[in-house]
C-alpha positions, 0 to 999 in steps of 0.5 A: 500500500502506497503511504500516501493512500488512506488506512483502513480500519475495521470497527465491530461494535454492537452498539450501532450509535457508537459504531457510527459515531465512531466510523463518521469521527475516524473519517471526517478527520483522518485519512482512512476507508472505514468498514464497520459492522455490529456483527463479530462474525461479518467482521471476520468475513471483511477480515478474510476479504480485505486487508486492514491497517488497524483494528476497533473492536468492543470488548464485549458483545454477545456470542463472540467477544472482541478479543475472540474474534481477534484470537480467530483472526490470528489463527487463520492469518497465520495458517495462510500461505503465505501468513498474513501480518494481523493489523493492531487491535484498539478494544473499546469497552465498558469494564476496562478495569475488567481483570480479562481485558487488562490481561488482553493488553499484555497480548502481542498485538492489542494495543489499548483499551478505550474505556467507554464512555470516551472522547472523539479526542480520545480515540483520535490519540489512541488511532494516531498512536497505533497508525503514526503515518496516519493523516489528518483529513486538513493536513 
């Protein structure tokens, strides 16, 4: 992928207000292609099609949990031939202060939690740090 051309991120929320909030904050404002869903198991069909720079998921939803679904992404990244680099993870959650999410955090590849309720800002900085070559939309 060309540096000059957008990032593209994954959001799997099953809160749909905020899956939307979230997708419109991340592309008015930075350069990036947004696809999001509020169903784990689309999310891991999209995975599976498209290539992504970053990943957003919620911690807790029901069936599969974010941190699932990352876990099954790993395994099928790196079962294919050839393996496939997994995109970093930001989990968005409600109980951040939960013992399993702040375990999830020591797992290569998750690079923050997001405790709701948060600030556009917020997700902005936790995006940029995880996507450091990301632009912003006026730059």
């Amino acid at each position: 992928m060309a540096a000059d051309s957008p990032k593209r991120i994954l959001i799997v929320d099953d809160d749909v207000t905020l899956m939307r909030v979230t997708r419109e904050a991340l592309t008015s404002l930075l350069r990036c292609e947004v696809d999001s869903s509020p169903k784990p198991e689309y999310g891991f069909e999209l995975m599976l099609k498209r290539s992504y720079d970053l990943l957003i998921f919620d911690f807790s939803m029901p069936m599969i949990d974010g941190a699932m679904l990352f876990f099954l992404i790993g395994k099928v990244y790196n079962a294919a031939q050839p393996p496939r680099v997994v995109p970093p993870l930001l989990l968005i959650s409600g109980r951040g202060d939960e013992e399993r999410a702040q375990e999830l955090l020591r797992e290569p590849g998750v690079r923050g939690l997001i405790p709701k309720p948060f600030t556009i800002n917020r997700l902005l900085e936790r995006v940029k740090e995880c996507l450091p070559d990301i632009q912003s939309v006026d730059a």
